[in-house]
C-alpha positions as CSV (number, residue, x, y, z in Angstrom):
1,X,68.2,-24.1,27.1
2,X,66.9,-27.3,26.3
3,X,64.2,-27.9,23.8
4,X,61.5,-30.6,23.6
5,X,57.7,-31.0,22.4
6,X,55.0,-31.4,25.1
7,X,53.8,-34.6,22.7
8,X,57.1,-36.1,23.1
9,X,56.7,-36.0,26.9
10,X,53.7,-37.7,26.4
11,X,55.2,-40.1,24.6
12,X,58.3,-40.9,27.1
13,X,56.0,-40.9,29.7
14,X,53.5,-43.8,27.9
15,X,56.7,-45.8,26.9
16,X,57.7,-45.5,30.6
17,X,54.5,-46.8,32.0
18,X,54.5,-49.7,29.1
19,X,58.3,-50.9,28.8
20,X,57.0,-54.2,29.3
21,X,55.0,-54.2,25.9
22,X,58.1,-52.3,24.5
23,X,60.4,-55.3,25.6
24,X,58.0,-57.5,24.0
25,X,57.5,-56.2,20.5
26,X,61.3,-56.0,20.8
27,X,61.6,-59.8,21.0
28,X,59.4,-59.7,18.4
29,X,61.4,-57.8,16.2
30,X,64.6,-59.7,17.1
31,X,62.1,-63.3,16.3
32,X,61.2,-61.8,13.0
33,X,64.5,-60.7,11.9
34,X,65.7,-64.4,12.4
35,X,63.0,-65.5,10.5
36,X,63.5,-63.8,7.6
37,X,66.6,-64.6,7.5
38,X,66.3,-68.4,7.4
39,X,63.3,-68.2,4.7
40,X,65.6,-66.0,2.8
41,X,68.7,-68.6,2.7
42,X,65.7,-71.2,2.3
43,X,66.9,-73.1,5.2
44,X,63.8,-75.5,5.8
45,X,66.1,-78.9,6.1
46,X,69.0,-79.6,8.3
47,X,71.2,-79.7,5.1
48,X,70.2,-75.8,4.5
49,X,70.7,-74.4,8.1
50,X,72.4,-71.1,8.1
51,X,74.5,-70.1,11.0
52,X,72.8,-67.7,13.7
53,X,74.4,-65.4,16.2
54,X,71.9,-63.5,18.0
55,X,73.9,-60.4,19.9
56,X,71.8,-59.2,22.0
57,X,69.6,-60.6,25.1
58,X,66.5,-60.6,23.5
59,X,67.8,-61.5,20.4
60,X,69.1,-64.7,22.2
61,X,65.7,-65.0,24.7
62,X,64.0,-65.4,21.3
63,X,65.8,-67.7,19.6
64,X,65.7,-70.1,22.7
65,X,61.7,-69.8,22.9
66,X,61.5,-70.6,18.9
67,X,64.3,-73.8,19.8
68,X,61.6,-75.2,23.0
69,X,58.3,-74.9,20.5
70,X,60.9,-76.6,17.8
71,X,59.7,-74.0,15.3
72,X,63.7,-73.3,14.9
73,X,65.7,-76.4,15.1
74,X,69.6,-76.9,15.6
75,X,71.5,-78.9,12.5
76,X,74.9,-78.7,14.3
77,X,76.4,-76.1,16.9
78,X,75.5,-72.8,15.8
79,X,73.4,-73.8,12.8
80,X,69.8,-73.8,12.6
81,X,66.8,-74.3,10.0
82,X,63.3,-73.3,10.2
83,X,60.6,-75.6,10.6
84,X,57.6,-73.8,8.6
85,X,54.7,-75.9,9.7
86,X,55.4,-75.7,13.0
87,X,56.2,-72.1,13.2
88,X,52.5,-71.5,11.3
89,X,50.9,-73.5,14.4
90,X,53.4,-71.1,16.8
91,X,51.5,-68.0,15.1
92,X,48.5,-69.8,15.5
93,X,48.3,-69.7,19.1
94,X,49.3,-66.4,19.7
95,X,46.8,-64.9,17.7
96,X,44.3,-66.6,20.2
97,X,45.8,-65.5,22.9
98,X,46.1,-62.3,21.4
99,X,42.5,-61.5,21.8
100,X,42.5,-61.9,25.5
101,X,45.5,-59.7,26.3
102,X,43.7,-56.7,23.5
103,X,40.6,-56.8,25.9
104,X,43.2,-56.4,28.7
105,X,45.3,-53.7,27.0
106,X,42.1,-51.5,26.3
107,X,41.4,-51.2,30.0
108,X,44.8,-50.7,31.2
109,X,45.5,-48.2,28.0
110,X,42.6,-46.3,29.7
111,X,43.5,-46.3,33.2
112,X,46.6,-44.9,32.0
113,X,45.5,-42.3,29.8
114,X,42.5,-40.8,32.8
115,X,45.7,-40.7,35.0
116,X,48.4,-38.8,32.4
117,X,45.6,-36.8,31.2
118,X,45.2,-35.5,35.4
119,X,49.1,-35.2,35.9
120,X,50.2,-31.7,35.4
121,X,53.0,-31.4,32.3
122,X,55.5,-30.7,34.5
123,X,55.6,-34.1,36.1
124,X,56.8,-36.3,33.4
125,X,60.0,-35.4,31.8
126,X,61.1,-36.1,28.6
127,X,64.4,-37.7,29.2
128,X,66.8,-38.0,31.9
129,X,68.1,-35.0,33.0
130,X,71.9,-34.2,31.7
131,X,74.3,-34.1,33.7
132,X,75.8,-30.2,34.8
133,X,79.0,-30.9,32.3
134,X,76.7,-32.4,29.5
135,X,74.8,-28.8,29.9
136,X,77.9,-26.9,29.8
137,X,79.1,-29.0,26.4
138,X,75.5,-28.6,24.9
139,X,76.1,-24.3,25.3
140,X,79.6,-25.4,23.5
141,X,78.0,-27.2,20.7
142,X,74.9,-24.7,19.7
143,X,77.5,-21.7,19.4
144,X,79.4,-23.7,17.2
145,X,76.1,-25.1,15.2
146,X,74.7,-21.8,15.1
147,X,77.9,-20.1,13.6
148,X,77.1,-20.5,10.0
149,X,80.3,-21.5,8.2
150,X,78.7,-22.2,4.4
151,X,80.9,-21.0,1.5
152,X,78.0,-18.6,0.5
153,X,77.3,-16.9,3.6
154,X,79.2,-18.0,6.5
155,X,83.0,-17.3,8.3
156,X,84.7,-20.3,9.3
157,X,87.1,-17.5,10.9
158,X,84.3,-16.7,13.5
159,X,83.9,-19.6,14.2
160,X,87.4,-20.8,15.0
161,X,87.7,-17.5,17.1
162,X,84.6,-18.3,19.1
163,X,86.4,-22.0,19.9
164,X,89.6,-20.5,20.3
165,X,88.1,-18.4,23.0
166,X,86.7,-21.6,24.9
167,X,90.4,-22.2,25.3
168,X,91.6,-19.4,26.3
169,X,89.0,-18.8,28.9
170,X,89.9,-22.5,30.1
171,X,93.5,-21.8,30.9
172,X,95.5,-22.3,27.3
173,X,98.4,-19.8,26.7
174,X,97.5,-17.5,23.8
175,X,100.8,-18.7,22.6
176,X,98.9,-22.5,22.4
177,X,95.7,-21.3,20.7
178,X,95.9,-19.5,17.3
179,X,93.5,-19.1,13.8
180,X,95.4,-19.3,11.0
181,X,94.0,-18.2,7.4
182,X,94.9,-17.6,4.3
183,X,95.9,-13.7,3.2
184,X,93.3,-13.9,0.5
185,X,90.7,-15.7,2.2
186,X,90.3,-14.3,5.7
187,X,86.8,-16.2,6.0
188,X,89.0,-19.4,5.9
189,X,90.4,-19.4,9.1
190,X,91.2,-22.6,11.1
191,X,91.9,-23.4,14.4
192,X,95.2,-24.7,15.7
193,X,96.0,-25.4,19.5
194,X,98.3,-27.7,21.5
195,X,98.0,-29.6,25.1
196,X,101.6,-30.0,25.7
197,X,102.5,-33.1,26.9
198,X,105.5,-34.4,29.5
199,X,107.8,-36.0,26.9
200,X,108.5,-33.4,23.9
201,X,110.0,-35.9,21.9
202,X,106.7,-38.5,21.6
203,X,105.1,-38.6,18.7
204,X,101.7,-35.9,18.9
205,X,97.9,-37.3,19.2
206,X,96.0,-34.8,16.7
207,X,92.0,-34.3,17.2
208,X,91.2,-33.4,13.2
209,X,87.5,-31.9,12.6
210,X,86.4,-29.7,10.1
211,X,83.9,-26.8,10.5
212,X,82.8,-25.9,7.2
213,X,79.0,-27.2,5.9
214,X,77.4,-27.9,3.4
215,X,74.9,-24.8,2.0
216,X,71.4,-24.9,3.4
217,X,68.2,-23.5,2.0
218,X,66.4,-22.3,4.6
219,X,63.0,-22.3,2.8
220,X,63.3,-25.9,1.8
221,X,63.9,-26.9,5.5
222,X,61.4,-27.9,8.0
223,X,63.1,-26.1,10.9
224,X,65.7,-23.2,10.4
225,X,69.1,-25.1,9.7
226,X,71.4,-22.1,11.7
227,X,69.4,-22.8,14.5
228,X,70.0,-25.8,17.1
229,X,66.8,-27.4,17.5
230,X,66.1,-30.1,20.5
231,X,63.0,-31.9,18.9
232,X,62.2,-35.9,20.0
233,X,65.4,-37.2,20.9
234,X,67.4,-35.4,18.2
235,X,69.4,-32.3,17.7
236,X,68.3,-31.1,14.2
237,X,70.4,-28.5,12.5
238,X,73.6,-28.0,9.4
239,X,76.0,-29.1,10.9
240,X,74.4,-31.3,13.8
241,X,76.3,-34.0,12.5
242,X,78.5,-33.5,9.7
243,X,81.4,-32.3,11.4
244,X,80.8,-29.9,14.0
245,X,79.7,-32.5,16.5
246,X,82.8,-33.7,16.6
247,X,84.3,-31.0,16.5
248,X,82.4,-29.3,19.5
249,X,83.7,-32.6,21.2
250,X,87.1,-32.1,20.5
251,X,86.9,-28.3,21.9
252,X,85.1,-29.4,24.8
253,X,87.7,-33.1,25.5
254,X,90.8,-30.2,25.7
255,X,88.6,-27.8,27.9
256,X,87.6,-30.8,30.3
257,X,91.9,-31.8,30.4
258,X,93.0,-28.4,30.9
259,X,90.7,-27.8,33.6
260,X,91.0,-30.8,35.1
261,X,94.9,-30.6,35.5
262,X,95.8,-33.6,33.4
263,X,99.4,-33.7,31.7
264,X,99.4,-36.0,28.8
265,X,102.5,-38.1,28.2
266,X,102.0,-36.7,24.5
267,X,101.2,-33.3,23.1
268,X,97.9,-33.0,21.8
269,X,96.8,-31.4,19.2
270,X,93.4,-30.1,17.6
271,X,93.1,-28.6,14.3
272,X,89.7,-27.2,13.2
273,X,89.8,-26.5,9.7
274,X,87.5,-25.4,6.9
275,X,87.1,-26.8,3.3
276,X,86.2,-30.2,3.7
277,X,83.3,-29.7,2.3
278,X,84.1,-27.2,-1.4
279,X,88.0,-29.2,-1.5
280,X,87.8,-27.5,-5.0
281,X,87.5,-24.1,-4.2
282,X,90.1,-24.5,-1.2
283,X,91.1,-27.2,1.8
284,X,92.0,-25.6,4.9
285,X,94.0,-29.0,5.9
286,X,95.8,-28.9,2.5
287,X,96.6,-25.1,3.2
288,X,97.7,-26.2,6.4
289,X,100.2,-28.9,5.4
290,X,101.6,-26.4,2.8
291,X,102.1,-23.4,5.3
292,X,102.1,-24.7,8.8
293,X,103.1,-28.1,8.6
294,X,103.8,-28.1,12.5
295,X,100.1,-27.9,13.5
296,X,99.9,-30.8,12.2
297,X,102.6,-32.9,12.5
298,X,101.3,-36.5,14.5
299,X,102.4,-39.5,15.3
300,X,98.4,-40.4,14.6
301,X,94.8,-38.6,14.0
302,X,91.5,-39.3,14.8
303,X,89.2,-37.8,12.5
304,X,85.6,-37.8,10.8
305,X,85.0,-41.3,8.6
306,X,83.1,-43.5,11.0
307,X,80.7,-43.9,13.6
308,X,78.2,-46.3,15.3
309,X,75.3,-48.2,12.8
310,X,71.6,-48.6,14.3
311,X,68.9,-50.4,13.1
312,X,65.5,-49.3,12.5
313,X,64.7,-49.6,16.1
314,X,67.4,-47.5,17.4
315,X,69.2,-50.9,18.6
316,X,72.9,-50.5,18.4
317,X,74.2,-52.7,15.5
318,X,78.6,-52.0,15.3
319,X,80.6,-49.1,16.4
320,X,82.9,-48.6,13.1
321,X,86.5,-47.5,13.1
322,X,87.7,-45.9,9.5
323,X,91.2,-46.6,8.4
324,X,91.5,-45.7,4.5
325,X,89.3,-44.5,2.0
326,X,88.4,-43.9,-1.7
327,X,90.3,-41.3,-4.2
328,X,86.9,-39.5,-5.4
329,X,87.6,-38.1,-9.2
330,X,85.8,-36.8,-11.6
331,X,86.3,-36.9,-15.5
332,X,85.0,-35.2,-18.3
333,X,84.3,-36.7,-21.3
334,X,83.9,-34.8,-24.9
335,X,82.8,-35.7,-28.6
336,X,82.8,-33.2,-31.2
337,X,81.2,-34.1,-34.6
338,X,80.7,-31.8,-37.8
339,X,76.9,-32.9,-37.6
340,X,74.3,-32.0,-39.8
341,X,70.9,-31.8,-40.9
342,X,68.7,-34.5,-39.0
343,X,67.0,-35.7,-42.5
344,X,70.7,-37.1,-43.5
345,X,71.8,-39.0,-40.4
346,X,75.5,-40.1,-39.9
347,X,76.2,-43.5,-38.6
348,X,79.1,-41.4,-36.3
349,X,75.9,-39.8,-34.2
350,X,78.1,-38.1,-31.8
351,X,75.4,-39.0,-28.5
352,X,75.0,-42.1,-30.2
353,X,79.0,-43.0,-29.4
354,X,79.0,-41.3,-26.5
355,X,76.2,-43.3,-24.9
356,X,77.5,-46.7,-26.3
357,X,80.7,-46.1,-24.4
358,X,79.2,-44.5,-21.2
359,X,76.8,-48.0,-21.1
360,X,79.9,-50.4,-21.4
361,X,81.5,-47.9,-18.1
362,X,78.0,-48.8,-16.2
363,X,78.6,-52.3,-17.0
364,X,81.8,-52.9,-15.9
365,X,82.9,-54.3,-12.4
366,X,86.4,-53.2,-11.9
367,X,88.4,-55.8,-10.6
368,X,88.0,-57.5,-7.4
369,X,90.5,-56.1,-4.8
370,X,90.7,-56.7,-0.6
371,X,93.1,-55.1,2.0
372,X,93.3,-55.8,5.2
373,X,91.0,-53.5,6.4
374,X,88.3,-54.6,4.1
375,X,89.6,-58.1,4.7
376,X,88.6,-57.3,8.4
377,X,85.5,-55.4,7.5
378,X,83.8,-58.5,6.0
379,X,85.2,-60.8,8.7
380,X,83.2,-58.8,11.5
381,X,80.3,-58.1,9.3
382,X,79.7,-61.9,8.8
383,X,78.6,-62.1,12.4
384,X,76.0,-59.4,12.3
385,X,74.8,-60.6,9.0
386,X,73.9,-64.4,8.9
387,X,72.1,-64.6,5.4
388,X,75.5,-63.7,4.2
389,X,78.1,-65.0,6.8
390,X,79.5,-67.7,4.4
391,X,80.0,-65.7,1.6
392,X,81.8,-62.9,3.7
393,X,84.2,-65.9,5.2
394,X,85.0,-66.3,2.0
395,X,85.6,-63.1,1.0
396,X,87.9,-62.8,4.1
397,X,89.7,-66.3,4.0
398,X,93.6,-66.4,4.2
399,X,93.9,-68.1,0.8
400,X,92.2,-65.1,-1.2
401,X,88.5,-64.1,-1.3
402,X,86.9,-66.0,-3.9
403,X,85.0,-64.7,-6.9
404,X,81.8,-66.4,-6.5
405,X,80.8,-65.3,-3.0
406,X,82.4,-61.8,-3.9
407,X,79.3,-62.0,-6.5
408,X,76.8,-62.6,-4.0
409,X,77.8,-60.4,-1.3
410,X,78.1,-57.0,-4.3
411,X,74.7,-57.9,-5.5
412,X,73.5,-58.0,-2.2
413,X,74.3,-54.6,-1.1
414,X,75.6,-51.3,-3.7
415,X,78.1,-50.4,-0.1
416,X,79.8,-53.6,0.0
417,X,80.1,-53.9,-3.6
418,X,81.7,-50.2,-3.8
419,X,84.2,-51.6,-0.7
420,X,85.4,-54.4,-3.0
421,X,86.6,-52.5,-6.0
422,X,86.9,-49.5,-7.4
423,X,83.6,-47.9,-9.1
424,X,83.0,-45.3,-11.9
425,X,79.4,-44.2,-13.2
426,X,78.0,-41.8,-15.6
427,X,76.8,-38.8,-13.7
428,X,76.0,-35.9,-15.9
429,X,75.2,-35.8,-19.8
430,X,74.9,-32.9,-22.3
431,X,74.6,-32.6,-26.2
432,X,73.1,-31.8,-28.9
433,X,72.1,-27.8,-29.6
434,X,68.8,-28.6,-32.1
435,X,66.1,-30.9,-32.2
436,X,66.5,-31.0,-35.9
437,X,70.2,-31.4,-36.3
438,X,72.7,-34.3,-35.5
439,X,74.6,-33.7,-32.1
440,X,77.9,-31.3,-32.9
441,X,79.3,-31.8,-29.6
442,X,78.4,-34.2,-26.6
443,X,79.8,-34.0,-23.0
444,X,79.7,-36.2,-20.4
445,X,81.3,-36.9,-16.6
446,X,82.3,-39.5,-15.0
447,X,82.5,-39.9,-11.4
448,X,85.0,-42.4,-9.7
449,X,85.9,-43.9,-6.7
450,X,88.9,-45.2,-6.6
451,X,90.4,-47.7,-4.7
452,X,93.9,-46.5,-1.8
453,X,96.9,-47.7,-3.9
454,X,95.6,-46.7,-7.5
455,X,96.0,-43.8,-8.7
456,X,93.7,-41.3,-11.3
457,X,95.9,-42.0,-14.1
458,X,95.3,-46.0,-13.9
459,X,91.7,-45.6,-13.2
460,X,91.5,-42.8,-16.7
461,X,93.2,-45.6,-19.2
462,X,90.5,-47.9,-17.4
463,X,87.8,-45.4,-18.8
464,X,89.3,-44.9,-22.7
465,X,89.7,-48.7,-22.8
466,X,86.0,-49.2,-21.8
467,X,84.9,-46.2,-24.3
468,X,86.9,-47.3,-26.9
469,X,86.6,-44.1,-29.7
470,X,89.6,-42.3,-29.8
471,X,87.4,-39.5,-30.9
472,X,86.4,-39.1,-27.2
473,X,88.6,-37.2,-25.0
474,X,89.0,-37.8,-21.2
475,X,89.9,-35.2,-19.1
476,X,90.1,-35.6,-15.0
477,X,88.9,-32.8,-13.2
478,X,90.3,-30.4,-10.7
479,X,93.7,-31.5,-8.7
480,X,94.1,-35.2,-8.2
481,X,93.8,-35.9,-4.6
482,X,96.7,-37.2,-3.1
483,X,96.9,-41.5,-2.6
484,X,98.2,-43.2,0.3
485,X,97.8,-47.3,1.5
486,X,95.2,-47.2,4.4
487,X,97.0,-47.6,7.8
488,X,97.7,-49.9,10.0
489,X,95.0,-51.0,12.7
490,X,97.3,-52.1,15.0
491,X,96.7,-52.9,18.6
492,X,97.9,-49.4,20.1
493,X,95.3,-48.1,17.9
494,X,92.6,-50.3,18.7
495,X,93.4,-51.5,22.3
496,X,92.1,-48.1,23.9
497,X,88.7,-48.7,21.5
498,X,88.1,-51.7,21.9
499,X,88.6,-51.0,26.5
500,X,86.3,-48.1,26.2
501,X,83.4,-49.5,23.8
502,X,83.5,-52.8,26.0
503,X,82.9,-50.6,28.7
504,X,79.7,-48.5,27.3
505,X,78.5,-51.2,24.8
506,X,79.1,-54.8,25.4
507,X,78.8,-57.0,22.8
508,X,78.3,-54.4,20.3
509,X,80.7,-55.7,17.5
510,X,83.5,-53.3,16.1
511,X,83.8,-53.2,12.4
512,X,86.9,-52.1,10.3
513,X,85.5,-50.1,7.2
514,X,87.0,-48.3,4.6
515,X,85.0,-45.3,3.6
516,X,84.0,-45.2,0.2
517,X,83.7,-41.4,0.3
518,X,86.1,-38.4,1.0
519,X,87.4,-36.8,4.3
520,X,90.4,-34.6,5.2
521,X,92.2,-38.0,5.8
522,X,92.9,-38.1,2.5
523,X,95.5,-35.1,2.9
524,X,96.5,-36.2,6.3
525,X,97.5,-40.0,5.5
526,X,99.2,-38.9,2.3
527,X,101.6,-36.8,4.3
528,X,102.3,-39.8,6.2
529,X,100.0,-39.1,9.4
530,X,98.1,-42.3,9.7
531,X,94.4,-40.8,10.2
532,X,91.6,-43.0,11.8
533,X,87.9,-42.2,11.0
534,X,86.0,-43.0,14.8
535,X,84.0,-40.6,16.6
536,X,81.2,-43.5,18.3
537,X,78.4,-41.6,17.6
538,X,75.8,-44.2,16.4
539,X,73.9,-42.6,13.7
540,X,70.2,-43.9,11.6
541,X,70.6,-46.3,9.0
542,X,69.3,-43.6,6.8
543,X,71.9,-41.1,7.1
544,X,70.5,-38.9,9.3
545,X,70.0,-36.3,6.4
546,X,74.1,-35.8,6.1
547,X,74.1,-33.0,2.8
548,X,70.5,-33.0,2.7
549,X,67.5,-32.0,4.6
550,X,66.8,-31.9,8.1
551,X,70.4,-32.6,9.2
552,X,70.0,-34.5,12.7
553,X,72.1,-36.5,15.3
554,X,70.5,-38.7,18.2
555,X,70.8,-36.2,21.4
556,X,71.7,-39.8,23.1
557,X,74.6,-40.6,20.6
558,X,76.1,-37.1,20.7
559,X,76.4,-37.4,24.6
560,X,77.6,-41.1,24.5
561,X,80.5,-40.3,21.3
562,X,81.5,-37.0,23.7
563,X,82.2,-39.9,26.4
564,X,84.0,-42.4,24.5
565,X,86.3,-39.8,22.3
566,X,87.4,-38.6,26.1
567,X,88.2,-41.4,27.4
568,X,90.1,-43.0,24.1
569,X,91.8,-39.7,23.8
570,X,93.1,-39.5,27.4
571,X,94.1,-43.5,27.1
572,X,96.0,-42.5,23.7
573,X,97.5,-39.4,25.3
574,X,99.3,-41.7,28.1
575,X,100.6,-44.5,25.4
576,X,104.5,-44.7,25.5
């Protein structure tokens, strides 16, 4: 059953009787954006202009207004500067006019409010009503959400048999649909299943998701997180987002193919697996590869890693595509000392040398370093982000990026700085056993991320060159994860991509990342399956409470990602 707040039917309904305002403070927005922009590059002169490429109609509709009142003026094609004086007399005006159309608003804003106030509640809806198949996946989804699957508490198993029987029901052989767990951890379990295709011998298509979440107080929640809540536009729950949403989309893509008759030319292949998120404790991909490497044998997967970027606004900024990512490794670091009574202090202070060292770590910037998908990262960025577009050119320039716009464009922003190079940053500090004593033992860890194509051991003799005391061991913790080059974007990867997000967003700009954090990928590529982060569900620019509170997804991007992993699946499925 859908859920929604009477207040947010008010609130639909009032932007529906106003879109016209709505369209205006848009262009607004879009006018102000540009204008920070060019008083942030300081581009007052013709000699200054900065390049603009407004995306979007309003964007562009604004942009032209400010060029007719010459409060933006054109240095050379696609360049512009900001004429200040001009753009204060702009302002000027409108505030007079403003005071007209406020005297207007008020009467109108009461007409309308005397005629929703008379309307029953039943006559203004709060969005567009899905359509019967979106309702049927939505059912899908909230079993799946509302299977809790922590480490603590939950089964993965359950919830890979409650998929497993979506299947089944839909027409798979129960030869084609199995859960698969470890003998000692029957909680584990992971679903495997196959779509066979017409030609046995092409390389498989495997849908990768896993269903495991992160732990979720509860008490510290404003809803209940193991429940799916329908609130304002947004499905709020553990899992909402982080993975089961693609997940849910991958049952539901091989439910909507089976049922609808379609042979691929390929098999394909969908593993649900559980473990992403406690690796250390035990990776049901990992597990996978060691016992049942035929569930997962691919030609290529499509996986978690990347999705669509909004602004504040809700506008649609890029659609991402993942290819690579970041070795995450911890180290722990130790200092033991004979210590002493604090009246008699050594000049060997054991937190003493441990902090020295751990302060030359946080000053370090690990070597500059682009592949080509960060190459192509920073090439598409620059055309979203014209304060910076000449430094990212730079970055991405055929004859090496170079080190003074690299600078510029890691001070600017901690993500693109952690896409340039490899990072590693104190986290956690302990020592000391006394408040009157010297420090007998000190430990410390340090969290890495390291770049594809180095490995732990290079990035450790990184870390005892920058602490420089012998007397400090470094220790890296847990299994090293596996390192593989990122893969290829080619154009059968991103042909189908690029066809179906020209289709549902035009204009909107795809951008080749590398994550900077950890996903199943990591085992996937390693074992030579080139794994592609893209699932083109646009989330918030503030993460959408991933790991952390109120876990939410846009109802709108879940329904649009659904509809472009369906149709890039069934265009990958038919490749030769």
């Amino acid at each position: 059953m859908l859920r929604a707040s009477f207040g947010a039917e008010q609130r639909i309904d009032q932007m529906s009787n106003s879109a016209g305002a709505v369209i205006a403070a848009q262009r607004m927005r879009a006018e102000r954006r540009m204008i920070e922009a060019l008083r942030a590059a300081e581009a007052f002169s013709p000699d200054k202009a900065i390049p603009l490429a407004p995306d979007r109609n309003l964007a562009r509709l604004a942009l032209r207004g400010l060029l007719r009142q010459n409060a933006i003026r054109q240095a050379q094609a696609g360049f512009y500067y900001l004429d200040e004086p001009v753009y204060a007399v702009v302002r000027k005006n409108r505030q007079r006019m403003l005071i007209g159309v406020v005297v207007i608003a008020v009467v109108f804003g009461v007409a309308i409010a005397i005629a929703t106030s008379s309307r029953a509640q039943t006559s203004a809806p709060a969005a567009p009503a899905p359509r019967p198949d979106q309702v049927a996946f939505r059912a899908l989804y909230e079993e799946l959400v509302e299977t809790n699957t922590t480490l603590s508490e939950g089964s993965c198993t359950l919830a890979a048999e409650r998929m497993g029987a979506r299947l089944t029901a839909a027409g798979f052989p129960a030869a084609d649909v199995r859960v698969l767990a470890p003998a000692d951890r029957q909680k584990d379990g992971n679903l495997v299943a196959t779509l066979h295709g017409s030609d046995a011998a092409a390389p498989a298509l495997l849908l990768l998701a896993h269903i495991d979440v992160v732990e979720a107080n509860r008490a510290d929640w404003t809803r209940d997180p193991f429940t799916l809540i329908e609130e304002g536009g947004y499905f709020y729950a553990r899992g909402a987002s982080d993975d089961k949403a693609q997940a849910a989309v991958w049952v539901d893509t091989l439910v909507r193919l089976k049922q609808d008759g379609f042979t691929p030319a390929r098999d394909i292949k969908l593993a649900l697996t559980c473990g992403e998120e406690t690796s250390d404790v035990h990776n049901g991909v990992e597990w996978l590869l060691a016992e049942h490497p035929e569930t997962l044998q691919a030609g290529f997967a499509l996986n978690e890693g990347a999705g669509g970027l909004l602004d504040d606004e809700g506008d649609r900024l890029a659609l991402s595509v993942q290819a690579g990512e970041k070795i995450y490794q911890d180290y722990t670091l130790e200092l033991t000392n004979p210590g002493g009574h604090s009246s008699r202090p050594r000049k060997d202070n054991a937190i003493v040398a441990m902090a020295n060292g751990l302060a030359r770590v946080g000053a370090w910037d690990f070597p500059l370093e682009l592949n080509p998908v960060t190459r192509a990262y920073f090439a598409a960025l620059a055309e979203t982000q014209p304060q910076h577009a000449a430094d990212m050119r730079a970055l991405s320039a055929a004859a090496g990026p170079d080190a003074a716009a690299a600078a510029r464009v890691s001070a600017a922003n901690p993500s693109w700085n952690a896409t340039l190079r490899t990072t590693c940053i104190p986290t956690l500090i302990d020592g000391g056993h006394a408040p009157n004593a010297q420090p007998q033992k000190v430990t410390a860890n340090i969290n890495c991320r390291i770049l594809p194509g180095h490995t732990v051991a290079e990035a450790q003799a990184e870390l005892t060159r920058l602490m420089d005391n012998a007397a400090i061991s470094i220790t890296p913790v847990g299994v090293p994860s596996p390192t593989a080059p990122p893969p290829e974007l080619s154009d059968a990867i991103m042909g189908p991509i690029r066809e179906v997000a020209g289709e549902m967003w035009p204009n909107v700009p795809i951008l080749p990342t590398m994550t900077t954090g950890a996903t199943d990928g990591r085992f996937t590529n390693a074992a030579g399956i080139p794994t592609y982060g893209v699932t083109g569900m646009f989330g918030d620019p503030d993460g959408g409470g991933v790991h952390g509170l109120n876990e939410r997804i846009r109802v709108r991007s879940l329904y649009e990602g659904r509809d472009f992993l369906f149709e890039i699946v069934k265009r990958y499925a038919m490749q030769d």
